[in-house]
MIBA-371818 format. One line per 10 residues: their letters; for each residue x negated, y negated, z of N, C-alpha, C, O, CB. Coordinates in steps of 0.2 Angstrom, whole numbers. Each point is the difference from the previous one (the first is absolute). Glycine has a CB too. Example, Ala and Ser with C-alpha at 12.3 -4.5 7.8 and 13.67 -1.06 7.14 Angstrom:
BEGIN
as	-66/28/39/4/-6/0/-4/-6/0/-5/1/3/14/5/3 ~ -7/-11/-10/-4/-6/1/4/-5/3/-3/-6/1/-3/9/-11
This chain:
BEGIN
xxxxxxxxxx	20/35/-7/1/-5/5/-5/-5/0/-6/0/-1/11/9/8 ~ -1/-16/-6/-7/-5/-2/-3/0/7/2/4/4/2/-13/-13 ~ -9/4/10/-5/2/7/2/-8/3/1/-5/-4/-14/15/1 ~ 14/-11/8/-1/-6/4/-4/-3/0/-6/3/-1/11/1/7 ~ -4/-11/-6/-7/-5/0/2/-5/6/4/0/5/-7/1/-20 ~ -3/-8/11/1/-5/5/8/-5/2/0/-5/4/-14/6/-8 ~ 19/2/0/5/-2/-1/6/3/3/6/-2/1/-11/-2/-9 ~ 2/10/10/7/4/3/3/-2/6/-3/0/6/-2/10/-11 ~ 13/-11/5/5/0/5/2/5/2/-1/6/-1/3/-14/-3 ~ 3/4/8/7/5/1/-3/6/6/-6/0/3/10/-2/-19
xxxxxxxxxx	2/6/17/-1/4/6/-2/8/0/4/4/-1/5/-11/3 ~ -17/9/-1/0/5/-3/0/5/8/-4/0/4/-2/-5/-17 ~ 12/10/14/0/2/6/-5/5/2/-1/4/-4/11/-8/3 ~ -12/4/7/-6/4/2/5/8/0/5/2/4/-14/-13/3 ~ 6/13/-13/5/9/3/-2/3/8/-4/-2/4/2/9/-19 ~ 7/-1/16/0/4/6/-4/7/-7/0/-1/-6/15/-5/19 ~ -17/10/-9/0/9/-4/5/2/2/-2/0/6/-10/4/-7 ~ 17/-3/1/4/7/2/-3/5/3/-4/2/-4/10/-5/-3 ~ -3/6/12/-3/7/3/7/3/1/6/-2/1/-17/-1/6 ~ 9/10/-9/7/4/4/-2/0/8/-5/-3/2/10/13/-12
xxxxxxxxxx	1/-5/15/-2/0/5/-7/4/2/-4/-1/5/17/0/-5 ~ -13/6/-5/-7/4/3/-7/-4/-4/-6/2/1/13/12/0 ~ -5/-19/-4/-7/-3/-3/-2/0/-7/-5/-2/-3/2/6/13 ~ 8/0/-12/-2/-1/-7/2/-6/-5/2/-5/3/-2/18/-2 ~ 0/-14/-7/0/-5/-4/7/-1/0/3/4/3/-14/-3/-9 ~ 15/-6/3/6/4/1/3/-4/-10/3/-5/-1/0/8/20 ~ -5/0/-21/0/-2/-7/5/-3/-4/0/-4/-4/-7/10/5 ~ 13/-3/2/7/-4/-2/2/-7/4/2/-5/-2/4/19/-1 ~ -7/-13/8/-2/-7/5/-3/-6/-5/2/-6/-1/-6/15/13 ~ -1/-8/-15/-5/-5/-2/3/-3/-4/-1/-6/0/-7/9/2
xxxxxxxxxx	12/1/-8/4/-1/-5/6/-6/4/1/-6/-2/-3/19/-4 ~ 5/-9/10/5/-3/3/-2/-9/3/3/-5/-2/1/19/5 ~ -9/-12/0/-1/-8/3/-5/-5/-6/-1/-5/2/2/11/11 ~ -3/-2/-18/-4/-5/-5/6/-3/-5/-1/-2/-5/-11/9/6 ~ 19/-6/2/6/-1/-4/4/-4/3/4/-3/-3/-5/11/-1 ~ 1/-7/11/1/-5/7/-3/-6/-2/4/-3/-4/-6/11/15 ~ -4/-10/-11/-5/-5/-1/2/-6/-5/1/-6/1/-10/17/2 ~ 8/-6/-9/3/-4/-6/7/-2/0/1/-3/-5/-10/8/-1 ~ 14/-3/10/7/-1/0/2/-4/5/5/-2/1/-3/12/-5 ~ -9/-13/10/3/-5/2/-6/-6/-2/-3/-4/4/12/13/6
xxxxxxxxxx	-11/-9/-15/-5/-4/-3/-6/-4/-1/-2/-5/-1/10/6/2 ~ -10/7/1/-6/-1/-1/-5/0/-5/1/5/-4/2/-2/12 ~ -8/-8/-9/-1/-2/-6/-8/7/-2/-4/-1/-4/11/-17/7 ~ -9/23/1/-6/4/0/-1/2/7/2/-2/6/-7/-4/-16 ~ 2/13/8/-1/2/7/-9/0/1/-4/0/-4/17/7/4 ~ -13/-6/7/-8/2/1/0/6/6/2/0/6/-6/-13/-10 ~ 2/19/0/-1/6/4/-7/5/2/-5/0/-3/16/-2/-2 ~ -9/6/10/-9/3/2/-2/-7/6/-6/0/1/0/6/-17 ~ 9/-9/17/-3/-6/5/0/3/7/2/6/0/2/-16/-8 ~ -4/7/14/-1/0/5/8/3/3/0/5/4/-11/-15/-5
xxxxxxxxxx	17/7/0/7/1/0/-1/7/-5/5/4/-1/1/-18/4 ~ -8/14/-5/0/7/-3/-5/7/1/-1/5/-4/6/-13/-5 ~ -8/8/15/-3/5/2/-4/3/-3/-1/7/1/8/-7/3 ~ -10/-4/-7/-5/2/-9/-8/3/6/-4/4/-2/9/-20/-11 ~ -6/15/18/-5/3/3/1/10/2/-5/4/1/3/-18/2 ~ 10/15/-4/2/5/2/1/4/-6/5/5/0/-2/-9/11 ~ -6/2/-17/1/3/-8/-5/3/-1/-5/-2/2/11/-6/-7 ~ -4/15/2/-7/4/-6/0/-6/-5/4/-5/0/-1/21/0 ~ -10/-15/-4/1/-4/-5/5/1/-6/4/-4/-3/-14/3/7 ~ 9/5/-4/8/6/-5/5/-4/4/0/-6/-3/-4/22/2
xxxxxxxxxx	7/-16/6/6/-3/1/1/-7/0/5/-2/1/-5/11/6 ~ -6/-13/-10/0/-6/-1/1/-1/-4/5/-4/-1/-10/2/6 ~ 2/4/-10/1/4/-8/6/-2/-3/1/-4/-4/-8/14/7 ~ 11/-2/0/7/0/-2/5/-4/4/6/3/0/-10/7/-4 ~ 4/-17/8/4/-3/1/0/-5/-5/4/-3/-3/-4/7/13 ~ -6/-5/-10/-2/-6/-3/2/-1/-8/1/-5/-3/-10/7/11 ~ 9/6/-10/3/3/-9/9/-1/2/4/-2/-4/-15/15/-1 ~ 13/-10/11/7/-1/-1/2/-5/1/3/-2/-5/-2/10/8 ~ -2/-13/2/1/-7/0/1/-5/-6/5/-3/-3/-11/6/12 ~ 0/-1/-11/-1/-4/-7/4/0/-6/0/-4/-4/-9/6/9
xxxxxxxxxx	12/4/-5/1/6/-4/10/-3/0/4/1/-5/-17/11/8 ~ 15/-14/4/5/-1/3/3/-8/-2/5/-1/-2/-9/11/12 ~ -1/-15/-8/-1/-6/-1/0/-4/-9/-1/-6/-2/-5/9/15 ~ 7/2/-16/0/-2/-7/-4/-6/-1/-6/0/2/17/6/-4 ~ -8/-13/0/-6/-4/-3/-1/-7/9/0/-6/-1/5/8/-17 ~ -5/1/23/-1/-5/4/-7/3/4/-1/6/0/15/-10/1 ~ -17/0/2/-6/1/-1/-3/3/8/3/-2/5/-4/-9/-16 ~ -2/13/12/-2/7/6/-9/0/2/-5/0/-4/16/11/-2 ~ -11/-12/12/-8/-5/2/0/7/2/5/3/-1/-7/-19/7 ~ -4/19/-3/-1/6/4/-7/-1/4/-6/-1/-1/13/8/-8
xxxxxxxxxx	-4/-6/15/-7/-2/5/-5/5/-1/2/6/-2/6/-10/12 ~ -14/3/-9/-5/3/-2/-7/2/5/-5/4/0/9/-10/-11 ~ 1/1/16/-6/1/6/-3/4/2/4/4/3/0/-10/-1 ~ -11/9/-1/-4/6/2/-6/-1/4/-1/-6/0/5/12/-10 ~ -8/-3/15/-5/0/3/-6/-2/-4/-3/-5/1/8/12/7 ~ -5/-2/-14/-7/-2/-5/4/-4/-7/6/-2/-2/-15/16/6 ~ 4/-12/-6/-1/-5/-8/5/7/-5/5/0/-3/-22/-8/4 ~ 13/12/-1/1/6/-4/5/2/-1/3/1/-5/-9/3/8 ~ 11/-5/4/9/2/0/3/-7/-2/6/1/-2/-5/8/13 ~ -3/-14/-11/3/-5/-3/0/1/-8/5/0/-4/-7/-7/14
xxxxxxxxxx	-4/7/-12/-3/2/-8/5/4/-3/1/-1/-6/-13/1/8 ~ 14/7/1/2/4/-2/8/-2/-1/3/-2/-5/-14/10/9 ~ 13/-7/3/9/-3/1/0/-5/-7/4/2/-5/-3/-4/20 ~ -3/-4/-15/0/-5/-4/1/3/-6/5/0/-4/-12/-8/11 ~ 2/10/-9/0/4/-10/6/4/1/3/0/-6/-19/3/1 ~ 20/1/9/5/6/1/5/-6/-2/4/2/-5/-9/8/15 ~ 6/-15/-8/8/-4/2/0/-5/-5/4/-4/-2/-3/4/17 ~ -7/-1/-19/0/-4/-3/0/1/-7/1/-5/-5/-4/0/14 ~ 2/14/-9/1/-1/-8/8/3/-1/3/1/-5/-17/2/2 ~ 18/-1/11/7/3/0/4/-7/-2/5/1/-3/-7/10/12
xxxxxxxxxx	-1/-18/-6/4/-5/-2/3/-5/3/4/-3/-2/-4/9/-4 ~ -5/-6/14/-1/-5/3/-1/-4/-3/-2/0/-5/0/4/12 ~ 4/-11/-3/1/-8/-2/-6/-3/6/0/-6/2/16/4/-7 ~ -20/6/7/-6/0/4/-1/1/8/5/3/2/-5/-10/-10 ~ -4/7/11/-1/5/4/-3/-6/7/-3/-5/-1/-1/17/-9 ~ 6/-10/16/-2/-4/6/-5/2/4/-2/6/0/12/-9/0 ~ -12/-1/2/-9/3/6/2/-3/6/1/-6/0/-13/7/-9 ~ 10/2/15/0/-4/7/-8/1/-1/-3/5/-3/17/-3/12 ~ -17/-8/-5/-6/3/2/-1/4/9/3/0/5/-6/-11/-14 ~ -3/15/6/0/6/6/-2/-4/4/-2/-5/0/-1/16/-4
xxxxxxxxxx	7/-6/12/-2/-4/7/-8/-1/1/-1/-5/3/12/11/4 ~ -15/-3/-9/-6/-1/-1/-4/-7/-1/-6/0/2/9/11/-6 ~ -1/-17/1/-2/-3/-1/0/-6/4/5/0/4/-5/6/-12 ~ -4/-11/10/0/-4/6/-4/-7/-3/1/-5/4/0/16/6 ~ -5/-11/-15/-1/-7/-3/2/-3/-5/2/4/-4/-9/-3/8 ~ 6/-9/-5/4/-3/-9/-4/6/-4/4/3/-3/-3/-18/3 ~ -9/17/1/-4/2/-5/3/7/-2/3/1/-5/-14/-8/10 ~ 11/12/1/3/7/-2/8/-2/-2/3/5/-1/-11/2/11 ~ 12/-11/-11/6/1/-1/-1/-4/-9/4/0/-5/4/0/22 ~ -12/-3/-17/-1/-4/-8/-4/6/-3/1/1/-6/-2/-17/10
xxxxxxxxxx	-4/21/-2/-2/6/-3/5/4/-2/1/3/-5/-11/-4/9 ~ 14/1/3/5/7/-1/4/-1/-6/1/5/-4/1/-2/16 ~ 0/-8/-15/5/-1/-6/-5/-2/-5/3/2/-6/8/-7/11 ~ -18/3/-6/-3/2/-8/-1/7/2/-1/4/-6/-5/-15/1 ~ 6/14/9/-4/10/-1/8/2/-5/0/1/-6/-10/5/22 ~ 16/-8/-11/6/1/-3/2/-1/-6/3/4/-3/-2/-6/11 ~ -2/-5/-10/-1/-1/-9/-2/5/-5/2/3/-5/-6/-13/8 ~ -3/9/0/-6/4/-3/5/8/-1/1/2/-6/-16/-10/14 ~ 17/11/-3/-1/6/-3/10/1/-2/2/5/-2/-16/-1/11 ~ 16/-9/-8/6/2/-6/1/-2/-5/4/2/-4/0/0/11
xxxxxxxxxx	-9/-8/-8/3/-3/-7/3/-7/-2/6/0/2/-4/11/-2 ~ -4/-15/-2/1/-8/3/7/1/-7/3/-5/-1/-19/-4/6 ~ 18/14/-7/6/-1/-3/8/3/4/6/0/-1/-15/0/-11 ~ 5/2/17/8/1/5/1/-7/4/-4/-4/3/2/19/0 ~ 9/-15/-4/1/-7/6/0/3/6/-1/6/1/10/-12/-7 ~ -9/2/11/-2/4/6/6/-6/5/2/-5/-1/-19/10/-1 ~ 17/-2/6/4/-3/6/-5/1/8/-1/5/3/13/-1/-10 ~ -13/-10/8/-4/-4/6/3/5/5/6/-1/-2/-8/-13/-2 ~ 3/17/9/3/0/6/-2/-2/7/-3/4/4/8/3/-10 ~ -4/-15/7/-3/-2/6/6/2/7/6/-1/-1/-14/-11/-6
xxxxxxxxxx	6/16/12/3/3/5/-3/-1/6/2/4/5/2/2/-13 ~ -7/-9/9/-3/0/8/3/4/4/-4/4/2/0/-13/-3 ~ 10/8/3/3/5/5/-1/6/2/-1/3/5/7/-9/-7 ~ -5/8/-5/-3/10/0/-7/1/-2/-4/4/2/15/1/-7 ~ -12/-9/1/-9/3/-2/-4/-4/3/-6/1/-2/7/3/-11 ~ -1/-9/18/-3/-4/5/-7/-2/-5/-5/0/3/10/7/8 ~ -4/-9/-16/-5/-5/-3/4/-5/-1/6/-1/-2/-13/9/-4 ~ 4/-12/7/-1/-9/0/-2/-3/-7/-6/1/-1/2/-2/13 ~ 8/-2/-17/-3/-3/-5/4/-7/-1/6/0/0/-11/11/-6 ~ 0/-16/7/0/-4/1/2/-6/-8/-2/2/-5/-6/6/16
xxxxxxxxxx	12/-14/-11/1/-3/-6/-5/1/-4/1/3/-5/4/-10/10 ~ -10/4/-2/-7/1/-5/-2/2/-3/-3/-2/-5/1/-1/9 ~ 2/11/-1/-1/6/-1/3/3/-7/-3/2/-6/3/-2/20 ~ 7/0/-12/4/0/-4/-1/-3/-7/2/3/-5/4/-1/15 ~ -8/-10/-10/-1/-2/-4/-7/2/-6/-1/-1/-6/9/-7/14 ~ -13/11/-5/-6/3/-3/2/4/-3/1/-1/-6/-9/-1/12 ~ 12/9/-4/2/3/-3/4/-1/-6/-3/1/-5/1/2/13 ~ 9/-4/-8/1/-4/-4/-1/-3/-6/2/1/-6/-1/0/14 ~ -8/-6/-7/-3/-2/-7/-4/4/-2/-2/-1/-6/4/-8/8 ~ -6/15/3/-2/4/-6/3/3/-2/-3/2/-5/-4/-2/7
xxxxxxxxxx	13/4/-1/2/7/-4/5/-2/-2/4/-1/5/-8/10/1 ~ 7/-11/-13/6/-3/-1/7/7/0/6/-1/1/-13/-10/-9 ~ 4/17/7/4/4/0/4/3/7/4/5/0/-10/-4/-11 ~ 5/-7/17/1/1/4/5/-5/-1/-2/-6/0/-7/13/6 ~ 16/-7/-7/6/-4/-3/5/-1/5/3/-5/0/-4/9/-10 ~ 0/0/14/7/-1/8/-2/1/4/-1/6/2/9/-3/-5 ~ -8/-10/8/-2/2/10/8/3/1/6/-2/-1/-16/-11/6 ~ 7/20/0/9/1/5/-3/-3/5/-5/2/3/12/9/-5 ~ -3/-15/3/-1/-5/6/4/2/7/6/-2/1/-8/-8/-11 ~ -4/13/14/3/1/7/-3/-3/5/4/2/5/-1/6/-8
xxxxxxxxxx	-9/-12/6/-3/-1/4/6/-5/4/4/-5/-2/-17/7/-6 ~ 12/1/14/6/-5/5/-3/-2/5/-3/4/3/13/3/-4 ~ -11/-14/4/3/-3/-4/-4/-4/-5/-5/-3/1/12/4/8 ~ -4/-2/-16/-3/0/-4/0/-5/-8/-2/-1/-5/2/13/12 ~ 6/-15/-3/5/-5/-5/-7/-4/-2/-2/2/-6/17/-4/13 ~ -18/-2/-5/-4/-4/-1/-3/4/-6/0/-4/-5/-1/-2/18 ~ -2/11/-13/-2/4/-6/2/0/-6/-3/1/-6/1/4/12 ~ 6/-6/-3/7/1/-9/-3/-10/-2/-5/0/-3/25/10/8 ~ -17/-15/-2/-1/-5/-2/-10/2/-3/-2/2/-5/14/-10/14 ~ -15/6/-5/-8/1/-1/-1/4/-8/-3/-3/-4/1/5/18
xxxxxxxxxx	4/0/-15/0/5/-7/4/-6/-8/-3/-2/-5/7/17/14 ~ 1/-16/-7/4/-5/-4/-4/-6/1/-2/-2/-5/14/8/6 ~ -13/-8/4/-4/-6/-2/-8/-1/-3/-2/-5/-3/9/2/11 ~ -11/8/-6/-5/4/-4/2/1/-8/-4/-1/-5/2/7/17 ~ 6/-4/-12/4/-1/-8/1/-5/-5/-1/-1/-6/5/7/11 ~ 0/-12/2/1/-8/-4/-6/-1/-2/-1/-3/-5/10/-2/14 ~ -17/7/-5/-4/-4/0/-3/5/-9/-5/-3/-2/3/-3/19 ~ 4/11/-20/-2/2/-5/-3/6/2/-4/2/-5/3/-12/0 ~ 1/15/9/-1/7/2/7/5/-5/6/0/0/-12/-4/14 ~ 3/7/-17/6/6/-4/6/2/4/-1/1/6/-8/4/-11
xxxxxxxxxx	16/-5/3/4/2/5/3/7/2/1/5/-3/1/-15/-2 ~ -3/9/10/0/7/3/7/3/0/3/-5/-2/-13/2/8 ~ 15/8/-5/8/2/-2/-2/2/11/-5/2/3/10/5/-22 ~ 1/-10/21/1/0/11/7/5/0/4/-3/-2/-8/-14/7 ~ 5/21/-5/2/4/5/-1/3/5/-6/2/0/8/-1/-6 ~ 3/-1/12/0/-3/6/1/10/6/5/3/-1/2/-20/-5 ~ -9/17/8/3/7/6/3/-2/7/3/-5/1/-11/12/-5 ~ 6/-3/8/0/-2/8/10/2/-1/5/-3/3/-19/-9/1 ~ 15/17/-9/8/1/1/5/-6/1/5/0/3/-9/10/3 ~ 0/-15/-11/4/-5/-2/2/-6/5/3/-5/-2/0/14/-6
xxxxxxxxxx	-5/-8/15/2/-6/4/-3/-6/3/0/-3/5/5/11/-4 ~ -7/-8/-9/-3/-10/1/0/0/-9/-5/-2/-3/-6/0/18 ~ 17/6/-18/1/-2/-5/2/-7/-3/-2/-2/-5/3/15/6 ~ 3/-17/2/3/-6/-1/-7/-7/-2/-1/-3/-5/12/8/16 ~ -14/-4/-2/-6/-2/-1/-4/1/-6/-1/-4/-5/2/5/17 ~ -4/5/-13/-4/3/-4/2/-4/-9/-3/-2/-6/2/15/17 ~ 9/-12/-9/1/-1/-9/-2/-7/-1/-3/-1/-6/15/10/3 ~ -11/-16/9/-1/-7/-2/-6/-1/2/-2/-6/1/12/3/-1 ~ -14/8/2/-8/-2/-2/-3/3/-5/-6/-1/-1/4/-1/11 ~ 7/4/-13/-4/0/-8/0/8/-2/-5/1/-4/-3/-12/6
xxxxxxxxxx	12/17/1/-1/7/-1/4/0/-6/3/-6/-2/-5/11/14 ~ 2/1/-16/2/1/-6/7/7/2/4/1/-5/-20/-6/-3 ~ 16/8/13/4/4/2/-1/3/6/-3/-3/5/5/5/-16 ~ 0/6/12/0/4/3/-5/7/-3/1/3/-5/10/-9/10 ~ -15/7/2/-1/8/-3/0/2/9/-4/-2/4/-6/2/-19 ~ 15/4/15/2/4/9/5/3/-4/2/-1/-5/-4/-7/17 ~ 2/15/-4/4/4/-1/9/-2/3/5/3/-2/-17/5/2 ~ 12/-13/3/8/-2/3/4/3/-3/-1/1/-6/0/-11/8 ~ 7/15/3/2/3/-6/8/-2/-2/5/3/-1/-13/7/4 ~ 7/-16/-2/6/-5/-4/-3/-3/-3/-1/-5/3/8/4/2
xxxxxxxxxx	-10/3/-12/-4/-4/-7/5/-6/0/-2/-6/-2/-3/17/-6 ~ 12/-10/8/3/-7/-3/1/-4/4/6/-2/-1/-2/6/-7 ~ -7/-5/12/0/-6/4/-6/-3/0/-2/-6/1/9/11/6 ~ -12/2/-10/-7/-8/-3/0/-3/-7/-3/-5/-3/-5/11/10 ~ 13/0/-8/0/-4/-9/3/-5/0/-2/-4/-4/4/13/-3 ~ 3/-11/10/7/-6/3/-5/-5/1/-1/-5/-3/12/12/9 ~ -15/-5/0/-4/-6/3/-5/-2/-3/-2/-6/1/3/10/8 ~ -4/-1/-15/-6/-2/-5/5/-3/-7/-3/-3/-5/-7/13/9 ~ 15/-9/-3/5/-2/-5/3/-8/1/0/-5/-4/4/19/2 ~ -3/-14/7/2/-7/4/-4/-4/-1/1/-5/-3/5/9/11
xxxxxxxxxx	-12/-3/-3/-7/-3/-1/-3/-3/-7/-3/-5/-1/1/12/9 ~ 5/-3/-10/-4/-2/-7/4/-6/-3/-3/-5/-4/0/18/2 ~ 9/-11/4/6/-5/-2/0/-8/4/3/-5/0/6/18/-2 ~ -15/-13/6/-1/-4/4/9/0/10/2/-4/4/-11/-4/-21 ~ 9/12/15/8/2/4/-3/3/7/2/6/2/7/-1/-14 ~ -15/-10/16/-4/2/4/7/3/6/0/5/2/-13/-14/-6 ~ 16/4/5/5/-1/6/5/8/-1/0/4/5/2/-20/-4 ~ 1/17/-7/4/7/1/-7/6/-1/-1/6/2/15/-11/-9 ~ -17/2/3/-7/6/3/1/4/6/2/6/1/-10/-13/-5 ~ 6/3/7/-2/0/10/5/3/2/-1/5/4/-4/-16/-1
xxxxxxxxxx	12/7/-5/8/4/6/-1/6/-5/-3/3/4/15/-14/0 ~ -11/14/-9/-2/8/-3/-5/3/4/1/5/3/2/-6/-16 ~ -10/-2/13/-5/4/5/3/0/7/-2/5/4/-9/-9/-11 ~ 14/2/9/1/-2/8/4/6/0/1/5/4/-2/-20/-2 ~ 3/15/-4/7/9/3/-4/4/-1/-2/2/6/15/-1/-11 ~ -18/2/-1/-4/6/4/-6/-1/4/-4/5/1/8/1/-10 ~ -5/-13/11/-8/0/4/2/6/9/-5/3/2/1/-21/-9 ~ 7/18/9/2/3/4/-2/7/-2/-4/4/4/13/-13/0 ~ -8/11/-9/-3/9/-2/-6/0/-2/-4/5/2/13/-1/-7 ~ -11/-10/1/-7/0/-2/-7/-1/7/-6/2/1/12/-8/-15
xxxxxxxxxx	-1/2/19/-4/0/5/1/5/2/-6/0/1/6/-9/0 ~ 2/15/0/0/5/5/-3/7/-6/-1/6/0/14/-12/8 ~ -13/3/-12/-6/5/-6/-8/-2/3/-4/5/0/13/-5/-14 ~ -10/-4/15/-7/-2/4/-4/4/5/-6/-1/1/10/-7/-3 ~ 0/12/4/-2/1/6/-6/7/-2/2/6/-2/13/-10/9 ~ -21/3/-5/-4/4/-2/-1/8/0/1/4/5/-4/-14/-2 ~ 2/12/-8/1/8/2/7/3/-3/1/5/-3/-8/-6/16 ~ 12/-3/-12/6/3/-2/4/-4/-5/5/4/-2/-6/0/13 ~ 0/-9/-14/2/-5/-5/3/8/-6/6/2/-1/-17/-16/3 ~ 5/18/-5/1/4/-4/7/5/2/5/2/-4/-18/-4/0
xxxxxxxxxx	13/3/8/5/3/3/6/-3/0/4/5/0/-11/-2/6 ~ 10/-8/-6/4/-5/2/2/0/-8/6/2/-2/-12/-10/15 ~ 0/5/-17/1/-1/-8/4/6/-3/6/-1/-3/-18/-5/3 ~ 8/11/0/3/7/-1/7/1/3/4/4/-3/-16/1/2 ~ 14/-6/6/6/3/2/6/-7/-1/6/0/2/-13/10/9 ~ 6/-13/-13/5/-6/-6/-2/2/-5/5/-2/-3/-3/-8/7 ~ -6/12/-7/2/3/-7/4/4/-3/3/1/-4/-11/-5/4 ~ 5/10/7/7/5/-2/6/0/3/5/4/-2/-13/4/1 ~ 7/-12/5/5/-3/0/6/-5/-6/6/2/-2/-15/0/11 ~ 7/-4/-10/2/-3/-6/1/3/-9/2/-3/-5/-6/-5/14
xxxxxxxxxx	1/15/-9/1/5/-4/-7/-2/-2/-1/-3/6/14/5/-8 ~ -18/-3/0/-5/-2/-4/-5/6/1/-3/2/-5/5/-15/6 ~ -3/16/5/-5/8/-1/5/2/5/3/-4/3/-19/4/-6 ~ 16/10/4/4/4/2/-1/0/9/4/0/4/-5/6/-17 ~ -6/-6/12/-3/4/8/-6/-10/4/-4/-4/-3/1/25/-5 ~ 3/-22/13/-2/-5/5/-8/4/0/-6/-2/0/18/-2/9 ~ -11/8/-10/-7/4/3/-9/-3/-4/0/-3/-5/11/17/6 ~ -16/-13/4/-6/-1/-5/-5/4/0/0/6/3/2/-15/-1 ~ -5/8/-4/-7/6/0/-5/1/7/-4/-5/1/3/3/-15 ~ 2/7/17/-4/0/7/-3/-4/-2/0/-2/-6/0/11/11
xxxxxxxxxx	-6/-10/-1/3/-6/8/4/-4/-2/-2/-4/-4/-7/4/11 ~ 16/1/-3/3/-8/-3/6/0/8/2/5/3/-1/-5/-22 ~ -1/-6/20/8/-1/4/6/2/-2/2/3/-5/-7/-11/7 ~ 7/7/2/7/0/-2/6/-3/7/-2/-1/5/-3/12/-14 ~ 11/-13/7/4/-3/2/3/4/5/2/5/-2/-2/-12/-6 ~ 2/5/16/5/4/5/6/-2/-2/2/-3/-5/-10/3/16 ~ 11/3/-6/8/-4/0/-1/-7/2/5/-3/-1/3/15/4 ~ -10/-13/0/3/-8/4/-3/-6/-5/3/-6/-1/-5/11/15 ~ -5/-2/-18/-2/-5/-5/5/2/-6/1/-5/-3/-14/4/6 ~ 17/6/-6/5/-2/-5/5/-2/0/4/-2/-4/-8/8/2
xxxxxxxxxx	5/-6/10/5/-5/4/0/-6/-1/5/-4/0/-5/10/7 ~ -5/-8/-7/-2/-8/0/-2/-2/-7/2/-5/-2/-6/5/14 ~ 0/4/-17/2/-1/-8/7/0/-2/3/-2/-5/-14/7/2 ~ 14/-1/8/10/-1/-5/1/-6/2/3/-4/-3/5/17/4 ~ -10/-15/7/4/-6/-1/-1/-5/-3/5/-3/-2/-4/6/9 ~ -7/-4/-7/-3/-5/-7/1/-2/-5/1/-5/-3/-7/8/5 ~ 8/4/-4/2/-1/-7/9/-2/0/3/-3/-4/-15/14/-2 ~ 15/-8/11/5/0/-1/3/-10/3/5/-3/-3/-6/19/4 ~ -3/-19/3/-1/-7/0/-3/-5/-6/1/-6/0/-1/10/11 ~ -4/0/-15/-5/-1/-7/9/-3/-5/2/-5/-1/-16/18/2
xxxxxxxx	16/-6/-2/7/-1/-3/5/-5/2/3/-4/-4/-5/15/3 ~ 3/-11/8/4/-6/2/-2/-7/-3/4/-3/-4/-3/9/14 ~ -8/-10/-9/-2/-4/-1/-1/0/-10/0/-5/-3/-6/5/19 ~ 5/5/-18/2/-1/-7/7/-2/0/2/-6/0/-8/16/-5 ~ 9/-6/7/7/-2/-1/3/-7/-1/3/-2/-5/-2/11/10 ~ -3/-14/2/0/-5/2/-4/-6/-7/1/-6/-1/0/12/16 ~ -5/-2/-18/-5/-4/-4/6/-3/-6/1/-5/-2/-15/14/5 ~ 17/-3/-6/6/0/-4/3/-6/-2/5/0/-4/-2/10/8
């Protein structure tokens, strides 16, 4: 599998893990939906991440998704979140996924940290102890890991560790960041590869300030592949009318606490894993909220239709 670098596009979708009902892995599921993924065009996946409940994994179970996935995805290329409390579990995760044939590995920084100084050490200790020959994927996320990094910030990094090759760019609001980076660039800074999250909805935006794709779990991939496809094509206006029919779901995937929920029960929905279910503690959806995701989707469809 080749590894990602500072050039990588395209849509890499953030996986769900599959669970059965009672919690276990559900291994024909992963198959199932790492075949979903690439059939509606996705260009790589990234898994073990936040949408994937990677905190509620043995390491063993990280292990062997990570081998099946991989194993499933033949020559398209598989990031795997690596994020841990200490150094050690990243060190270790990291050498596990990357000699099975990961195309590189992502890190959020821990909620722990609170200045430029701790957040510009936390990624050389990071370097230092996996190896400046894995690519790495940046994950800026303020929303969940409530660290702040700042342009600038961002930019120190950056030029010291080159093998840090891809910001996932989530900071909301955060557009101004994407430009900041690219023009930091014009001026002769190394180019960094911008994939974008936040479940894709300020993807429009994001792609004409200079993002390079998608990395979220949405679980209509081909509506960001369409939207990074168009964009690309400079086709900003049919961009927008294709995003605009599902912004109505993607907005109602926001909703804190329960997004994963919502995510998961349209995918099995739509055949891609078997069971909605997650690994305790997790939400889950009543009747009146499935009520209101059918209706969505079923007005989602309309407004396709009309797009025709």
């Amino acid at each position: 599998m080749t590894l990602i670098n500072n050039e990588t596009s395209g849509v890499f979708v953030i996986a769900c893990t599959p669970f059965t009902d009672n919690g276990a892995i559900d291994v024909a599921s992963v198959d199932r939906m790492v075949d979903f993924y690439y059939d509606k065009g996705a260009d790589g996946l990234t898994i073990l991440g936040m949408m994937g409940e990677a905190p509620k994994l043995t390491q063993a179970e990280s292990i062997d998704i990570t081998r099946q996935t991989i194993a499933r995805s033949a020559d398209k290329q598989v990031v795997v979140g690596v994020s841990a409390p200490g150094l050690a579990a990243i060190g270790e995760l990291t050498k596990a996924v990357m000699d099975i044939g990961a195309a590189g590995v992502m890190v959020a920084p821990p909620s722990s940290l609170r200045t430029d100084e701790q957040i510009i050490g936390y990624y050389r200790n990071v370097i230092e102890t996996i190896g400046t020959d894995v690519p790495v994927v940046l994950q800026d996320f303020p929303l969940s890991t409530g660290v702040q990094i700042s342009s600038r910030t961002l930019g120190v990094i950056l030029e010291a560790h080159p093998s840090i090759v891809m910001l996932k760019h989530e900071d909301w609001p955060g557009l101004q960041k994407i430009t900041d980076l690219r023009e930091a660039e014009a001026k002769g800074r190394r180019r960094t590869s911008i994939l974008c999250g936040n479940a894709g909805v300020f993807l429009p935006e994001e792609m004409q300030r200079g993002a390079d794709g998608a990395m979220t779990g949405f679980a209509y991939p081909e509506m960001m592949v369409e939207v990074c496809r168009l964009c690309d094509e400079g086709k900003h206006d049919k961009a927008q009318d294709l995003f605009d029919a599902y912004l109505p779901l993607m907005r109602y995937e926001q909703q804190p606490g329960l997004g994963l929920a919502i995510r998961k029960y349209v995918l099995a929905r739509r055949g891609a894993i078997t069971s909605a279910a997650q690994r305790r503690p997790g939400a889950s959806l009543n009747a009146k909220a499935i009520a209101e995701v059918e209706r969505l989707i079923e007005r989602q469809t309309r407004k396709l239709d009309e797009l025709k």
